[in-house]
MIPA-327352 format. One line per 8 residues: number of its first residue (from 0); their letters; for each residue x, y, z of C-alpha. Coordinates in Angstrom, 1 decimal. Layout:
<nodes>
NUM> a> X/Y/Z | ...
</nodes>
This chain:
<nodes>
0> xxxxxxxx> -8.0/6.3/6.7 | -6.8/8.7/9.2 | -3.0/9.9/8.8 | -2.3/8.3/11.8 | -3.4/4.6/10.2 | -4.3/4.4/6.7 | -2.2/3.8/4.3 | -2.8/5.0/0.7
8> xxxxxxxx> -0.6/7.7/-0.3 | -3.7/10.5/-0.9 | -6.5/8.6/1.3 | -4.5/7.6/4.6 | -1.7/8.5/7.3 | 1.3/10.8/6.2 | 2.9/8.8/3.3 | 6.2/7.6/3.9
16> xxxxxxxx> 8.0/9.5/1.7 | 6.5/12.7/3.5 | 7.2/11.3/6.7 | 11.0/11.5/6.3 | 10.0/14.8/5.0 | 8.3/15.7/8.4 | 11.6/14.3/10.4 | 14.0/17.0/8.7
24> xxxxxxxx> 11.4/19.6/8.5 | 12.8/21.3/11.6 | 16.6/21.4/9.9 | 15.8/22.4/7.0 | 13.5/25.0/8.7 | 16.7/26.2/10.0 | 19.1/25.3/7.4 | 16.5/27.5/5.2
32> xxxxxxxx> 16.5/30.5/8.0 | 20.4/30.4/8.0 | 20.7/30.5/4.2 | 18.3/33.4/4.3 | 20.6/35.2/6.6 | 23.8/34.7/4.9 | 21.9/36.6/1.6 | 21.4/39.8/1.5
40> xxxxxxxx> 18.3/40.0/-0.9 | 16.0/37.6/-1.9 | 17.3/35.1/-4.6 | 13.8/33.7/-6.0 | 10.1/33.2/-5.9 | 8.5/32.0/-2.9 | 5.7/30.2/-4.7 | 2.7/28.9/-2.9
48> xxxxxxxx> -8.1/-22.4/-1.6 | -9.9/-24.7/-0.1 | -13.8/-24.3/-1.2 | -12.8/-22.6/-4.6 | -13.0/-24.7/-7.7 | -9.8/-25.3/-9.5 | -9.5/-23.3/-12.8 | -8.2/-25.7/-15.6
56> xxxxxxxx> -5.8/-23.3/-18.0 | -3.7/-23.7/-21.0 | -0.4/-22.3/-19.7 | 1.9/-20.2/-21.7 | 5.4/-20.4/-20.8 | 6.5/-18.9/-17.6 | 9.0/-15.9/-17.9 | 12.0/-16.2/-15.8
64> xxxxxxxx> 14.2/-13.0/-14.9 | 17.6/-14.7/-15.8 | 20.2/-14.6/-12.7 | 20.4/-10.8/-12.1 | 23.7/-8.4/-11.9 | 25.4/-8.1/-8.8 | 23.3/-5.7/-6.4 | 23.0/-2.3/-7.2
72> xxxxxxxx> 25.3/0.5/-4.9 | 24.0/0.9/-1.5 | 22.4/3.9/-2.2 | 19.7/2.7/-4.8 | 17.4/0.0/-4.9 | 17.1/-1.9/-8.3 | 13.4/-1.9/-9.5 | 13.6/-5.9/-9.1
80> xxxxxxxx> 14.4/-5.6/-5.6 | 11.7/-7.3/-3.8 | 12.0/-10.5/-6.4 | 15.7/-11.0/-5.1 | 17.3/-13.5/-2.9 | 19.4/-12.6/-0.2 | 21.8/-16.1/-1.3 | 22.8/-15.5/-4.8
88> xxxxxxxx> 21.8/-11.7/-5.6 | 22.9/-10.2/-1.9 | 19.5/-8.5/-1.5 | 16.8/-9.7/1.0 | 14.2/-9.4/-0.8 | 11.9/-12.3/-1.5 | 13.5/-14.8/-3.7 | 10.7/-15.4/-6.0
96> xxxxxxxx> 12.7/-15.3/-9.6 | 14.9/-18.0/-7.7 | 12.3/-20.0/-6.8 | 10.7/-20.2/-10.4 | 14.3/-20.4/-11.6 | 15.9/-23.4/-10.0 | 13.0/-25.3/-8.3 | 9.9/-25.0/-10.4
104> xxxxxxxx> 12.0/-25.0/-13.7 | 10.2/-27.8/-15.9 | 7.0/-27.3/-13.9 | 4.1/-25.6/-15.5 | 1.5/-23.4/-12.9 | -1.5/-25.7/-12.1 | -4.5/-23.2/-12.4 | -5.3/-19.7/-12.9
112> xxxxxxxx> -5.4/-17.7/-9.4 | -7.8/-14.8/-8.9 | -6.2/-12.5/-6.7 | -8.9/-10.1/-5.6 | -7.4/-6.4/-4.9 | -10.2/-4.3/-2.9 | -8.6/-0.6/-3.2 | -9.1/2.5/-4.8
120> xxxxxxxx> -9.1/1.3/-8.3 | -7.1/0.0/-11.1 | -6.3/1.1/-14.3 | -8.6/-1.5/-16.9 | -6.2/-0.1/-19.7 | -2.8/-0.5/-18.4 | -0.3/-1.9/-20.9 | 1.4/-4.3/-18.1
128> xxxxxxxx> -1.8/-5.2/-16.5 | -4.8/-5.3/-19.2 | -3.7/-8.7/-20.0 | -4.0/-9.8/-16.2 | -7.1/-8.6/-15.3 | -9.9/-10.9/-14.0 | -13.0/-11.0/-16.7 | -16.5/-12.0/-15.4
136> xxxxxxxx> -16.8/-15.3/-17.8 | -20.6/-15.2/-17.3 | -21.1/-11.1/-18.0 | -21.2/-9.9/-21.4 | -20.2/-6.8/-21.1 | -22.2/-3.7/-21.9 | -25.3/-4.7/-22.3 | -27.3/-3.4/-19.7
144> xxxxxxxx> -27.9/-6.5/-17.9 | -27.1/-9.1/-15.2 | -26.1/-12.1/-17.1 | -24.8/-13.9/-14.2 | -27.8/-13.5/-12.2 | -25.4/-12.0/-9.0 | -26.7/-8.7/-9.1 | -24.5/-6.9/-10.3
152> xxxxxxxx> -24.9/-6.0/-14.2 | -21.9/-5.4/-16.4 | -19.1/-6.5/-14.3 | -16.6/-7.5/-16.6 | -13.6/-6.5/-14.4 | -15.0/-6.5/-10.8 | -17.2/-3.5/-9.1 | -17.2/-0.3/-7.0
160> xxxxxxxx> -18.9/0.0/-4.2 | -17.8/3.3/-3.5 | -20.3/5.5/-5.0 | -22.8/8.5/-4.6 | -26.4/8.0/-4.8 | -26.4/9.1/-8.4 | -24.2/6.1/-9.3 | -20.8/8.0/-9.6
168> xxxxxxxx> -17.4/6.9/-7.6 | -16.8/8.7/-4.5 | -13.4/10.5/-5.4 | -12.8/12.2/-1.6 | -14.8/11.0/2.0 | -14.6/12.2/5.2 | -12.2/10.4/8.2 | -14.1/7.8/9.9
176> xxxxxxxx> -13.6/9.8/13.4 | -14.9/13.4/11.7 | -18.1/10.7/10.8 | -18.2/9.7/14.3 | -17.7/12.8/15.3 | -20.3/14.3/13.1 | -22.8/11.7/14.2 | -22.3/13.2/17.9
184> xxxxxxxx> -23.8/16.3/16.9 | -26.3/15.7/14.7 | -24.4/17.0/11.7 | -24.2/15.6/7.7 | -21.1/13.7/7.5 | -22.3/11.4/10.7 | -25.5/10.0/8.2 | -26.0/6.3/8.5
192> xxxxxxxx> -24.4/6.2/11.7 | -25.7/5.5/15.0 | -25.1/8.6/17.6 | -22.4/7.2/20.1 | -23.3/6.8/23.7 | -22.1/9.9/25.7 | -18.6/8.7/27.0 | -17.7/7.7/23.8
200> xxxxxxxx> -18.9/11.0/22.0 | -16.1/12.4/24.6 | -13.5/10.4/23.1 | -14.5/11.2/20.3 | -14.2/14.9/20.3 | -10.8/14.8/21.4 | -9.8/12.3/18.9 | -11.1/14.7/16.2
208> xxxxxxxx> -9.7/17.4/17.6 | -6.3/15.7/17.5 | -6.8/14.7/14.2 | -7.5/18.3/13.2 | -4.5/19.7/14.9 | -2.4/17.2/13.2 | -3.6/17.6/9.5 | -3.3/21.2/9.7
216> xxxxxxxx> 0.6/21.1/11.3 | 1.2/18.8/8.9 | 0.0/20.5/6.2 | 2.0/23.6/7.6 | 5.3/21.6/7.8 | 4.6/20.2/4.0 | 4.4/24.1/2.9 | 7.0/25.4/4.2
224> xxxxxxxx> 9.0/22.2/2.8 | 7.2/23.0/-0.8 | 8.3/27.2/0.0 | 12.1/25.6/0.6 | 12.3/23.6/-2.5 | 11.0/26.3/-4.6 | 13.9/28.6/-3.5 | 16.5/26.4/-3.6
232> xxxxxxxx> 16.1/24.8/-6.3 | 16.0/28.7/-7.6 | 19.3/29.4/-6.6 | 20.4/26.2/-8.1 | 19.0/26.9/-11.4 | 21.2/29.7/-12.2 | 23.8/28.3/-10.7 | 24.0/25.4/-12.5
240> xxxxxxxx> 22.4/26.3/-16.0 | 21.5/23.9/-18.6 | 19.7/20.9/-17.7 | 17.0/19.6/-15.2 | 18.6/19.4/-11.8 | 20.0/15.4/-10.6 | 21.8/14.1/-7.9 | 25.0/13.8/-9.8
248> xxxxxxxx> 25.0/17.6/-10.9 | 24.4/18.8/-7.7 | 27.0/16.7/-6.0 | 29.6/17.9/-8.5 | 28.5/21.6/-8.4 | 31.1/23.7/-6.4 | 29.5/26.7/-4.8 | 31.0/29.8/-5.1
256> xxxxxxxx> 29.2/31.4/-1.7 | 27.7/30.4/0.9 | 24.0/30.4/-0.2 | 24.8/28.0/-2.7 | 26.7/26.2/-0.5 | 23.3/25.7/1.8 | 21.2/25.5/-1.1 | 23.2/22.7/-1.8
264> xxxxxxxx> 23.2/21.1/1.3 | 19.4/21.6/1.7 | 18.7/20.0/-2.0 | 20.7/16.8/-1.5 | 19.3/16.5/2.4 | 15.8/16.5/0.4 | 17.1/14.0/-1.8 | 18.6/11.2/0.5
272> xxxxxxxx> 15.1/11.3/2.2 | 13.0/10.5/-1.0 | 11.9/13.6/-1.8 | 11.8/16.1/-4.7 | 9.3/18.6/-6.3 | 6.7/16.1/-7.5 | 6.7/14.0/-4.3 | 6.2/17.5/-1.9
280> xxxxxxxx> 3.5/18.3/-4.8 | 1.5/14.9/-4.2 | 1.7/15.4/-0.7 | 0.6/19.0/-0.4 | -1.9/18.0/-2.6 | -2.8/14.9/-0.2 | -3.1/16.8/2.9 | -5.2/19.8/1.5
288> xxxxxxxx> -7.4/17.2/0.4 | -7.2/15.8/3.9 | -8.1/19.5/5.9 | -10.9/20.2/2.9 | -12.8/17.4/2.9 | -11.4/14.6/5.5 | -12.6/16.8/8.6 | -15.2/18.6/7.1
296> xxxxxxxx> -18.6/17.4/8.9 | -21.1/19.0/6.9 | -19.3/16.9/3.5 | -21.4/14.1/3.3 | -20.7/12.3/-0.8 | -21.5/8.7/0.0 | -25.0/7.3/-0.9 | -26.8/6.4/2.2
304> xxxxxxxx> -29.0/4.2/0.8 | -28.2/0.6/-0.4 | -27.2/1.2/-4.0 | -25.8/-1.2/-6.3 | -22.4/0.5/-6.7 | -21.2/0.9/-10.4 | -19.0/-1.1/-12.8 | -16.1/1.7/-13.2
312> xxxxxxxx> -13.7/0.1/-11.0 | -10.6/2.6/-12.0 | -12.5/5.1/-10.4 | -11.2/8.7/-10.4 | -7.7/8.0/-9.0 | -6.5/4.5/-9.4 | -2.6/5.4/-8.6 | -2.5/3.1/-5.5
320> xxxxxxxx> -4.6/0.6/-6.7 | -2.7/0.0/-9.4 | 0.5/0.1/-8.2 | -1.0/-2.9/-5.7 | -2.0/-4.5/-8.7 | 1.4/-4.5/-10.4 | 3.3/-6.0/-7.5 | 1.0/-9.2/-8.1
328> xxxxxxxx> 0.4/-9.4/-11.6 | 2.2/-7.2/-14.3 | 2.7/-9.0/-17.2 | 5.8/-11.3/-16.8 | 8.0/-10.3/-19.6 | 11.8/-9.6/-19.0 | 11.8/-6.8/-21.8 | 9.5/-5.0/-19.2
336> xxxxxxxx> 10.6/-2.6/-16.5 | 7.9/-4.3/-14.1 | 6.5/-8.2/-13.3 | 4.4/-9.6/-10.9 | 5.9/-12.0/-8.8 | 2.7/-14.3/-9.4 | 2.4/-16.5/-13.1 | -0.8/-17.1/-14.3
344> xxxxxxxx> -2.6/-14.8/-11.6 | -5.8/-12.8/-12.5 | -6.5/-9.6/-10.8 | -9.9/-9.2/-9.9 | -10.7/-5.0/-9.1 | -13.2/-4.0/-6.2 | -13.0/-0.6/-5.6 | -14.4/0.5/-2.0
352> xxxxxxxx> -11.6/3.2/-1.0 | -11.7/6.2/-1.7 | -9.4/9.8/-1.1 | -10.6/9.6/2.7 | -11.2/6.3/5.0 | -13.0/3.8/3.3 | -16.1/2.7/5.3 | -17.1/-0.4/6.9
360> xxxxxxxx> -20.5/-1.6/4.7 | -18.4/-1.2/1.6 | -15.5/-3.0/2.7 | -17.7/-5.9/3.9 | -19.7/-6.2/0.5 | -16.3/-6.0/-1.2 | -15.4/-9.1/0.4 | -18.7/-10.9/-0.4
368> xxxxxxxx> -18.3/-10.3/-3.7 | -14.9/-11.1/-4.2 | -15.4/-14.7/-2.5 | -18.8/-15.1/-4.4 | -16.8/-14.4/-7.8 | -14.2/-16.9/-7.3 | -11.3/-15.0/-5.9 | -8.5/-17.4/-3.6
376> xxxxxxxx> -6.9/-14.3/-2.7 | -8.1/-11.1/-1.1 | -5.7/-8.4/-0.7 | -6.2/-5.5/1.6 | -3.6/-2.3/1.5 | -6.0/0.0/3.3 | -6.7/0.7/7.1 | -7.7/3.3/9.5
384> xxxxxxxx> -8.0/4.0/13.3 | -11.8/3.7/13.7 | -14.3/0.8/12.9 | -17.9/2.2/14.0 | -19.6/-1.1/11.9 | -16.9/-3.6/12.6 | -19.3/-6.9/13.1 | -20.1/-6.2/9.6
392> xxxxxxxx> -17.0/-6.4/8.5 | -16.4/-9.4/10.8 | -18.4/-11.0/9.5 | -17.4/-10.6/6.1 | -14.1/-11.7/6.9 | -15.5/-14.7/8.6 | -17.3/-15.6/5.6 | -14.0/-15.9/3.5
400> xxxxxxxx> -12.3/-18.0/5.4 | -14.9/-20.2/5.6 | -14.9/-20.6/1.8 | -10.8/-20.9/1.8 | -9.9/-17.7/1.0 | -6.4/-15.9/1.8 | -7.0/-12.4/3.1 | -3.6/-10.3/3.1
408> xxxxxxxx> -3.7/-7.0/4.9 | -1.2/-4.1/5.3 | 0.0/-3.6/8.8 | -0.1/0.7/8.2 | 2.9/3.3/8.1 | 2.9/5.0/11.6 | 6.1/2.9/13.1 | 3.2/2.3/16.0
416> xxxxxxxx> 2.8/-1.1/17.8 | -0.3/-2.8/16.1 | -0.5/-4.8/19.7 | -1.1/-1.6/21.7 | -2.9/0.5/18.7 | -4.8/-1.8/16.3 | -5.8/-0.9/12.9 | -9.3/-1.8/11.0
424> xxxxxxxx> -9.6/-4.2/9.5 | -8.1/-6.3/11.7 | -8.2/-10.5/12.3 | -9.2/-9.9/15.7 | -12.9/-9.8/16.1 | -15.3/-8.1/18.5 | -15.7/-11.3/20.1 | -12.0/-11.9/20.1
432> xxxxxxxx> -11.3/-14.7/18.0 | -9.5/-14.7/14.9 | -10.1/-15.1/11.5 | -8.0/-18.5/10.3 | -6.8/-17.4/6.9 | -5.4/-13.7/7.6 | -1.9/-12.6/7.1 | -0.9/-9.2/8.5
440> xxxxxxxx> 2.3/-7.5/7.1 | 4.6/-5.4/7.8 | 7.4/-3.8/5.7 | 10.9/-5.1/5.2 | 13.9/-2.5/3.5 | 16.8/-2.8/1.1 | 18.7/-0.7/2.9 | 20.8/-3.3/5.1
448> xxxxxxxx> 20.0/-5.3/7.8 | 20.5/-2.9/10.8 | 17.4/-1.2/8.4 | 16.0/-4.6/7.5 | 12.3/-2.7/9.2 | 11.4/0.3/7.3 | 11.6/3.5/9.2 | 7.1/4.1/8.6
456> xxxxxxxx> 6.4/-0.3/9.5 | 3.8/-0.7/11.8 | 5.1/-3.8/13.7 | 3.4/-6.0/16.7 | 4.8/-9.5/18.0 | 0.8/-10.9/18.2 | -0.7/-8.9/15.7 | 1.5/-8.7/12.9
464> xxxxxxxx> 2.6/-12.3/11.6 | 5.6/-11.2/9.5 | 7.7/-8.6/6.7 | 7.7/-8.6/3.3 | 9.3/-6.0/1.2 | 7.9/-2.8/0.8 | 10.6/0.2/0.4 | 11.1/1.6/-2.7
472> xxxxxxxx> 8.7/-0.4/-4.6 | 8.4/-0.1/-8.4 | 5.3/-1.0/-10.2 | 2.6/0.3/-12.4 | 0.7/3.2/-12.3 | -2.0/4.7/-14.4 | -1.5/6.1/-17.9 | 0.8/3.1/-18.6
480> xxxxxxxx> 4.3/4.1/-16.2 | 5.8/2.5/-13.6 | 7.0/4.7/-10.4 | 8.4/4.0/-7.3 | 6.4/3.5/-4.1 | 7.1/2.7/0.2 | 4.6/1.8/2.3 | 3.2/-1.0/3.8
488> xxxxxxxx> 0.2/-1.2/1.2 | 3.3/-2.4/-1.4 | 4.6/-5.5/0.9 | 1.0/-7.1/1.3 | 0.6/-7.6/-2.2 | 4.5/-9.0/-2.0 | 2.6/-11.5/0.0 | 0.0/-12.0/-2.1
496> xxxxxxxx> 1.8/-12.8/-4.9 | 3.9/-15.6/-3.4 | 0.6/-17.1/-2.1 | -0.8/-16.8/-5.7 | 2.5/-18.4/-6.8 | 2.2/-21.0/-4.2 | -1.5/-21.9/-5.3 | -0.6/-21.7/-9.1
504> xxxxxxxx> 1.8/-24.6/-8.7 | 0.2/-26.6/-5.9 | -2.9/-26.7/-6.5 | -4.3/-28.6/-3.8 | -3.0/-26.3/-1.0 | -5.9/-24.8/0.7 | -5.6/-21.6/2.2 | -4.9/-22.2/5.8
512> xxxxxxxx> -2.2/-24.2/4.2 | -0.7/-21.8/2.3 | -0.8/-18.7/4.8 | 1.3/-21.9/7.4 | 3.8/-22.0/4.8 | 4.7/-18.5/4.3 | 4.5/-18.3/8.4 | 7.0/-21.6/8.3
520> xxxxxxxx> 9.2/-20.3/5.9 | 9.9/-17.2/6.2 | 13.9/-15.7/6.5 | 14.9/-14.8/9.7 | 17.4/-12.9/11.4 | 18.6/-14.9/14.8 | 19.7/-11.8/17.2 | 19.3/-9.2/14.6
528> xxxxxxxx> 19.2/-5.8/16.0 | 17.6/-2.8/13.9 | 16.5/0.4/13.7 | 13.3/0.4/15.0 | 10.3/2.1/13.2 | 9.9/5.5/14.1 | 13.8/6.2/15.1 | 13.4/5.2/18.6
536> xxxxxxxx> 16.5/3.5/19.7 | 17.0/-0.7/18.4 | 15.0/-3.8/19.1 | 15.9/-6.9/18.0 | 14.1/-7.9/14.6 | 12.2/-10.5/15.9 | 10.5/-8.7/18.4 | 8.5/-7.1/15.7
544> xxxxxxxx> 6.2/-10.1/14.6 | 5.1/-13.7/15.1 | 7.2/-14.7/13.4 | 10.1/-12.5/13.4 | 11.0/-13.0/9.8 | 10.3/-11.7/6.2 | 8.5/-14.0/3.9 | 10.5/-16.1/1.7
552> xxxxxxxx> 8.9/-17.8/-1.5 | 12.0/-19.7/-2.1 | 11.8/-21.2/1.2 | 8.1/-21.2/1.0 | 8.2/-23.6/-2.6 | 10.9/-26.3/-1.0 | 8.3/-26.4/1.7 | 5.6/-27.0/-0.2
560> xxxxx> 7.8/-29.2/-2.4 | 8.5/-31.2/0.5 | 4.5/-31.5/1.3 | 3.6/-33.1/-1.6 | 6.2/-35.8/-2.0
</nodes>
C-alpha cells in the first residue's frame, strides 16, 4: 500500500496518528526555532450467508456490558466507545451492547460465524483472542499432511500466502507502483509482471517519482518531529523531576522561563494530536521502512513461483492484524479491557499483507480460501493506489458473493474522494459492475458531531456505502495488550462484527440481506454539517456516502427483528 492509500499503520499511507503529526509539523518547526532562540545554549541531546452451511453450536451464555457510566470528558474516548449508543450513553458509536442488552436479551446466537480477517497476521496466542480463533475441524495439526484434502497441510488456524520461495513470511515488499515501475525497466522488483505499454510506463514514472518525493519529505517532517520531542521532553525532564511525563503534570507545571514555557506549549500541542515518543517512534520506524525497501526496485522477497504459502499466519508483525481481529472477536468478558462486538464469532487468519502493498495473486487466493473454508465474512482493512492484476482479484471477489459471502473493506486514510481516486480492492470491476455483497467504510469519530468524519476518512457518495467508528480504537495487540488505534482499517471490522452479530442470531439472513440491513439502518444526521476530511472547509455529512449514515446494530437487529416476524 502506497502512503497515499493503504492503510496499515507500518505497510500503507501516513498513519493517522502521523498525519496530525504532519499538519503541525510546520508550527512546531517554528515553535521549536523560536524556543531555540529564546536559549542561549543548548539544553539537551538532539538524538537521531447464503450458500454456507449453518454451524449448529452449544452456546455459552452471552456476556452483556451492563448500562455503561455517563460518557467520558470531551477530551478522551472510553475504550468501549464504538459499542455505545448515541440514545442512552451520549456517544455515537454503534449501539451493539444495547442491542444485545434490551432486544436480544433471552435469545441465544443461532450459529457459529466465521469471520475471515485477510491482513497481516494475528497473534495465535493472544489471551483475548486464542479462544476465538477459527480451527480447521478436518486438519490435525502438525503432522505433515493435508487431512482435508484442500491443499493446504497443517492449517489449523488459516494460511499465509505471503511468503518467499523458501517458505518464510514476507516481512517488508516493495509499493505496487516501484513494481510497476520496476517492470518498465527491466529491473528485480517488477518480476511476475508484465512490462506496461509505453504511455503507461510514463505514468508510471511520474507516479513513482511522486511517491519517492513524498516518502522521503515525510520521512524528513517525522525526524525533525522525533529531534523536537527529544528536546523538549529534555527540558521538561529537569524541570519537572520525578516521574514519567503525563498530560496532567505538564498542564500543572508553571514555567519559570520562557523555554519552558514553549517546551510546554510544544509537548501538550504533541499531545492533543495523538502523539508522543512511542507513536513518532513507530512512525519513523514505518517510513524508513517505506524509503528502504517500499521504493527500492532491485528488492525483490516474494516467491515468483506458485508456492503453497505456509501455515504461520502471525507472521513477523501481526500488530494490525490483530488489532482487526479484536474489534470482531475478543473474548466477551466484562472483567476484560477489550470485547468483540460479535458473540459466538470465529476468526479465521489469512495472512497476504505484508510491511509494503500486498499484491494482487495473494489477495485473490486469500479469498478463495477463505470462502472454500467456510467463512460468511471476509474482512479487508488493506488497500493501495495500484492494481496491475485486478481481474484476478475480480474474480475472486466475484466468486464470494456468489457463494454468500459478506466482504467488508476499509475505505483508506488520505481524506481523498474514493469517487474521483479509487482504491484496490475495490467493488467496482474492470468491466464495471459491482460485486453484490461488498460493504465499503469509512470512519466515523467520537469527537462531536461537527467531527462526526474523522479528519484521515476517505469518503465518496457512490463508492463508499457508509461510517462506522474508527478513532481511537482500542483492541488487542500482540504479546497479550490492548492499545489504541485510528484508521479506517478499525471501522471495517466495526462492520464486520455487527454483520457477524446479525448472522449469529438470524440465521437465515443471507448475505445480500444482511449488507441491506446495515445500508437500511444506519444513524443519520439530516443537515449535518462537519468538518470535512482533510481540513478543507464543511460539507454536509451525508454527502460523504450512499448512505450518508454510520452503521447502527441497534437499528440494524429491530430491522431484522421486524423481518422475521
Amino acid at each position: 500500500m502506497t502512503p497515499s492509500r493503504g492503510y496499515c499503520c507500518t505497510d500503507s499511507l501516513t498513519p493517522p496518528s502521523m498525519s496530525r503529526a504532519i499538519a503541525v509539523a510546520l508550527v512546531v518547526s517554528a515553535s521549536l526555532s523560536a524556543c531555540a532562540r529564546s536559549a542561549p545554549t543548548a539544553t539537551g541531546p538532539r538524538p537521531s450467508p447464503g450458500g454456507q452451511p449453518t454451524q449448529p453450536v452449544v452456546q455459552p451464555p452471552v456476556t452483556v456490558t451492563p448500562a455503561p457510566a455517563p460518557p467520558a470528558a470531551a477530551d478522551s474516548a472510553r475504550g468501549d466507545w464504538h459499542r455505545l449508543d448515541a440514545e442512552t450513553d451520549g456517544v455515537i458509536g454503534v449501539g451493539s451492547e444495547r442491542a444485545l442488552r434490551e432486544l436480544l436479551a433471552g435469545r441465544a446466537p443461532q450459529r457459529s460465524v466465521v469471520v475471515a480477517v485477510i491482513d497481516g497476521g494475528i497473534d495465535t496466542v493472544h489471551r483475548y483472542l486464542a479462544p476465538t480463533l477459527w480451527k480447521n475441524p478436518r486438519e490435525v495439526a502438525g503432522n505433515g499432511r493435508d487431512d482435508d484434502n484442500n491443499g493446504f497441510v497443517d492449517d489449523v488456524f488459516g494460511w499465509n500466502f505471503s511468503v518467499m520461495a523458501n517458505g518464510e513470511s514476507v516481512h517488508h515488499d516493495t509499493f505496487e507502483v516501484t513494481r510497476l515501475y520496476a517492470a518498465c525497466g527491466g529491473q528485480p522488483a517488477g518480476a511476475g509482471l508484465s512490462k506496461p505499454a509505453a504511455a503507461r510506463c510514463d505514468s508510471v514514472r511520474t507516479a513513482y517519482r511522486e511517491q519517492r518525493e513524498k516518502v522521503t519529505s515525510t520521512l524528513t517532517q517525522i525526524q525533525n518531529i522525533d529531534r523536537t520531542m527529544a528536546q523538549v521532553n529534555e527540558i521538561l525532564r529537569q524541570a519537572i523531576p520525578g516521574g514519567n511525563l503525563t498530560r496532567a503534570r505538564v498542564q500543572a507545571f508553571m514555567p519559570t522561563n520562557a523555554m519552558q514555557d514553549q517546551a510546554r506549549g510544544i509537548w501538550l500541542q504533541l499531545a492533543d494530536n495523538g502523539l508522543d515518543a512511542a507513536a513518532i517512534a513507530e512512525a519513523k520506524e514505518a517510513y524508513e521502512s517505506q524509503a528502504r525497501y517500499g521504493l527500492d526496485t532491485l528488492f525483490a522477497p516474494h516467491a515468483t513461483a506458485p508456492t503453497a504459502g505456509a501455515r504461520d499466519i502471525m507472521g513477523p508483525d501481526a500488530k494490525h492484524g490483530t488489532h482487526v481481529a479484536g474489534i470482531i472477536g475478543a473474548v466477551r468478558d466484562a472483567a476484560n479491557p477489550v470485547q468483540g462486538i460479535a458473540p459466538n464469532v470465529r476468526l479465521m487468519g489469512v495472512r497476504a499483507v505484508p510491511d509494503g502493498d500486498e499484491r494482487d495473486p495473494d489477495i485473490a487466493r486469500a479469498v478463495r480460501y477463505a470462502v472454500d473454508n467456510g467463512a460468511q465474512i471476509i474482512n479487508m482493512s488493506f488497500g493501495k493506489a495500484w492494481s496491475p492484476q485486478k481481474p484476478v482479484v475480480d474474480s475472486a471477489m466475484r466468486y464470494a458473493a456468489s457463494k454468500g459471502v459478506l466482504l467488508v473493506h476499509a475505505a483508506g486514510n488520505d481524506s481523498e474522494n474514493n469517487d474521483v481516486s479509487p482504491s484496490f480492492p475495490s467493488s467496482v470491476t474492470v468491466e464495471g459492475a459491482r460485486v453484490e455483497t461488498w460493504i465499503e467504510v469509512g470512519a466515523s469519530s467520537w469527537k462531536g458531531k461537527d467531527k462526526l468524519a474523522a479528519t484521515f476518512s476517505n469518503y465518496g457518495k457512490s463508492r463508499v456505502d457508509l461510517f462506522a467508528p474508527g478513532d481511537d480504537i482500542l483492541s488487542t495487540v500482540p504479546g497479550g495488550g490492548v492499545k489504541r488505534e485510528s484508521g479506517t482499517s478499525m471501522a471495517a471490522p466495526v462492520v464486520s462484527g455487527v454483520a457477524a452479530l446479525l448472522m449469529a442470531y438470524f440465521p437465515n439472513l443471507t448475505a445480500a440481506q444482511v449488507k441491506e440491513i446495515l445500508l437500511q439502518s444506519v444513524r443519520k444526521f439530516p443537515n449535518q454539517m462537519v468538518e470535512k476530511p482533510g481540513g478543507e472547509g464543511r460539507v454536509a455529512f451525508d454527502a460523504l456516502s450512499a448512505t450518508g449514515g454510520i452503521v447502527d446494530a441497534y437499528a440494524a437487529v429491530k430491522l431484522a427483528l421486524q423481518r422475521i416476524q
